[in-house]
C-alpha positions in Angstrom: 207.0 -31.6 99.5 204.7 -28.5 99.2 206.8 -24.9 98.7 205.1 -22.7 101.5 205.7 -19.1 101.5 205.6 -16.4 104.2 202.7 -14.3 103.8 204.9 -11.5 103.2 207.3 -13.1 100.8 203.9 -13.9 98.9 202.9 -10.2 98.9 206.0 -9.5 97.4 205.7 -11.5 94.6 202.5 -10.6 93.5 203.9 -7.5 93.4 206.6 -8.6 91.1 204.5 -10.9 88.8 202.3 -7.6 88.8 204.9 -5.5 87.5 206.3 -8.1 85.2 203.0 -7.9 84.2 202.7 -4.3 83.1 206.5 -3.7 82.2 207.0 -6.3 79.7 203.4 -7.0 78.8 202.1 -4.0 78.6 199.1 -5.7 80.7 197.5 -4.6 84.3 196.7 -7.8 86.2 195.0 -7.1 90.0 195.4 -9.6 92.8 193.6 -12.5 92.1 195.5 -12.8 88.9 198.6 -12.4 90.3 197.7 -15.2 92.9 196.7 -17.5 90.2 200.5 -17.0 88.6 201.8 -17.4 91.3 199.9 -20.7 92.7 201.0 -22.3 89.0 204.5 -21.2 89.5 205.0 -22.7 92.8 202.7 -26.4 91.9 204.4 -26.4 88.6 208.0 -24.4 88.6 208.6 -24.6 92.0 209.4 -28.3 92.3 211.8 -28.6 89.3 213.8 -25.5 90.7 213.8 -27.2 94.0 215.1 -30.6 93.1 217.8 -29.4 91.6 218.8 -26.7 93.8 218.8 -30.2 96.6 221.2 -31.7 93.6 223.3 -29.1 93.8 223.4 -29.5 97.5 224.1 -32.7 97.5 227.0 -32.5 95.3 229.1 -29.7 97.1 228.6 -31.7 100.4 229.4 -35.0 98.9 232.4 -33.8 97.1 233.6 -32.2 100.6 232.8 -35.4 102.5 235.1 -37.1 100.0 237.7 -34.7 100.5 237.0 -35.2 104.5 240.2 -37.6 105.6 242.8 -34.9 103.5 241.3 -31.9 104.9 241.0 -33.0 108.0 243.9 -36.0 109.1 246.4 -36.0 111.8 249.2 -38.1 111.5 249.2 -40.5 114.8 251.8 -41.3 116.7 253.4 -37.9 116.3 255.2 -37.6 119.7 258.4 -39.3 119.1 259.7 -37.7 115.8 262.0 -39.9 114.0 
């Protein structure tokens, strides 16, 4: 599944990458650079960082389904207390 971005979420990030850029690399990169980081990112990052962020997922709502019939049972048969 391809990671698609909102065009401004994208301008966003170039900023970022383009201050990451000249804060802790002491290096100016325009646009187009920034673009190419950030196309690698999502191709080569952006999957890893996704699958496990849907493993996570699936965890927390597999360890609530288990925990489904204690969280959520009724005794039946209730009316006539003994």
């Amino acid at each position: 599944m391809a990671i698609t971005l909102s065009d401004h979420t994208k301008k966003r990030l170039r900023a970022s990458i383009q201050r990451y850029f000249d804060e802790e690399l002491d290096q100016k990169i325009g646009d187009l650079k920034a673009n190419l980081v950030l196309d690698y990112c999502l191709k080569e990052i952006g999957p890893c960082v996704y699958n496990q962020a849907i493993s996570d997922a699936q965890t927390y709502f597999t360890a609530r389904v288990a925990d489904l019939e204690a969280a959520c049972y009724e005794r039946e048969f209730g009316y006539w207390k003994r």
